[in-house]
N, C-alpha and C positions, 0 to 999 in steps of 0.2 A: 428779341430777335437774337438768335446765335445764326454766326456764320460758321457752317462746317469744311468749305470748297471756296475757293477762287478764281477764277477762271481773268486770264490777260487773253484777247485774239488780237491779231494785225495780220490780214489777208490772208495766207494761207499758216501762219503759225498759233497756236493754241496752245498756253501754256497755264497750265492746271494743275493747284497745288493742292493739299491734301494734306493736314499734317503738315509732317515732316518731307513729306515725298513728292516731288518733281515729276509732272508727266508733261512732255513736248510730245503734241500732234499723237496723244493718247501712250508713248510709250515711254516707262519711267526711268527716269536720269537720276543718275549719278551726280551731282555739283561741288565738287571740291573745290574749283576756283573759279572764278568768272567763264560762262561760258556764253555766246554768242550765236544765235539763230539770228540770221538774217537783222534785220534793227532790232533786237531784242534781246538784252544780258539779262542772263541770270547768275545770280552769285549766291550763295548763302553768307551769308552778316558771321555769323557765330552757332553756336547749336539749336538756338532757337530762333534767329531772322533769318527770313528770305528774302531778299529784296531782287525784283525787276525791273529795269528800266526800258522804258521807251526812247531812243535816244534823243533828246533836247526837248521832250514832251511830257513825260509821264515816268514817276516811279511809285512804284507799290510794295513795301517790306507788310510781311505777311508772318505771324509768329506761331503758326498752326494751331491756336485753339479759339479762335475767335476772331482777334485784334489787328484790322485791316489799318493801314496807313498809306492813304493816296496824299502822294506830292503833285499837283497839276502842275508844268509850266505856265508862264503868263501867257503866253502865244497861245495857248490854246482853251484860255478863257472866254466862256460863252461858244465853246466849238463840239461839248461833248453832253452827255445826258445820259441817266441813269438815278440809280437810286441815291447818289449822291451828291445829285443836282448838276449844273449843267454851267458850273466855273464860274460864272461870271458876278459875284462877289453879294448877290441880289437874293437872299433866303427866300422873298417870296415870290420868285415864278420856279424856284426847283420841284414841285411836286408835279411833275407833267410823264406821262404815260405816252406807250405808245400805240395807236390806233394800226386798223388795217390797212389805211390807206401811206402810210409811213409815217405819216403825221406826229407829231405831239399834242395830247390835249392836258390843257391842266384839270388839276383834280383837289379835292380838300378835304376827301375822307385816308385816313392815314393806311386804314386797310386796303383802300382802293391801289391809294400810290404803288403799296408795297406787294400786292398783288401782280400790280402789271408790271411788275418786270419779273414775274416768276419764271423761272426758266423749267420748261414743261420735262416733266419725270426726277426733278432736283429735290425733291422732299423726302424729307426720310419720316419714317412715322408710321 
C-alpha cells in the first residue's frame, strides 16, 4: 500500500495534504507557522513534517511521500474507526468496514478491509 493523500475532516473543515502542500476546505495554504482553523492546527515540523492536531484528541504528522503517524489521545480510545483500527488497544476487532446502514461489520479478508474504506474516485492508476 502507498499512501499518496491524507485527508483530516472535523465538521466543516477539510484538511488535505498532498506532498508538501496544504489544502484547507480545497484551497492551498501557505504554513509557515502554526496556523488554526477552527479546532484544528496545522504547523509544518520542518521541510519534510506536517503535523495536525485535533486539539486534546488527535495528531497526524505526515511526511509527504507515504509515512502517516497518528497520535490518538486516550479519551478517545474505542471512539474512532478506520483503516487504522478503532483505538481501543484490541488488534482483533480493528478490521471492521463500513456497511449502508452506518454500521461496522468486521471482516477477515485484508483486501476486503482495505477496500471499504476506499474513498470513491481516490486511486490513481
Amino acid at each position: 500500500m502507498v499512501v499518496y493523500e491524507v485527508f483530516v475532516v472535523l465538521e466543516d473543515i477539510r484538511v488535505n495534504l498532498i506532498k508538501q502542500d496544504i489544502y484547507v476546505n480545497g484551497e492551498l495554504r501557505s504554513v509557515a507557522s502554526p496556523f488554526n482553523y477552527g479546532n484544528i492546527t496545522v504547523e509544518r515540523i520542518n521541510r519534510e513534517i506536517i503535523k495536525v492536531t485535533l486539539k486534546s484528541k488527535f495528531v497526524l504528522k505526515w511526511n509527504g511521500s507515504g509515512r502517516v503517524a497518528p497520535i490518538l489521545d486516550q479519551s478517545m480510545f474505542g471512539k474512532v474507526c478506520g483503516l487504522l483500527g478503532n483505538g481501543d488497544s484490541d488488534p482483533d476487532n480493528d478490521m471492521q468496514i463500513p456497511i449502508q446502514d452506518g454500521t461496522l461489520k468486521m471482516v477477515d479478508i485484508i483486501n476486503e478491509f482495505g477496500d471499504g474504506w476506499l474513498v470513491p474516485g481516490s486511486c490513481k492508476g
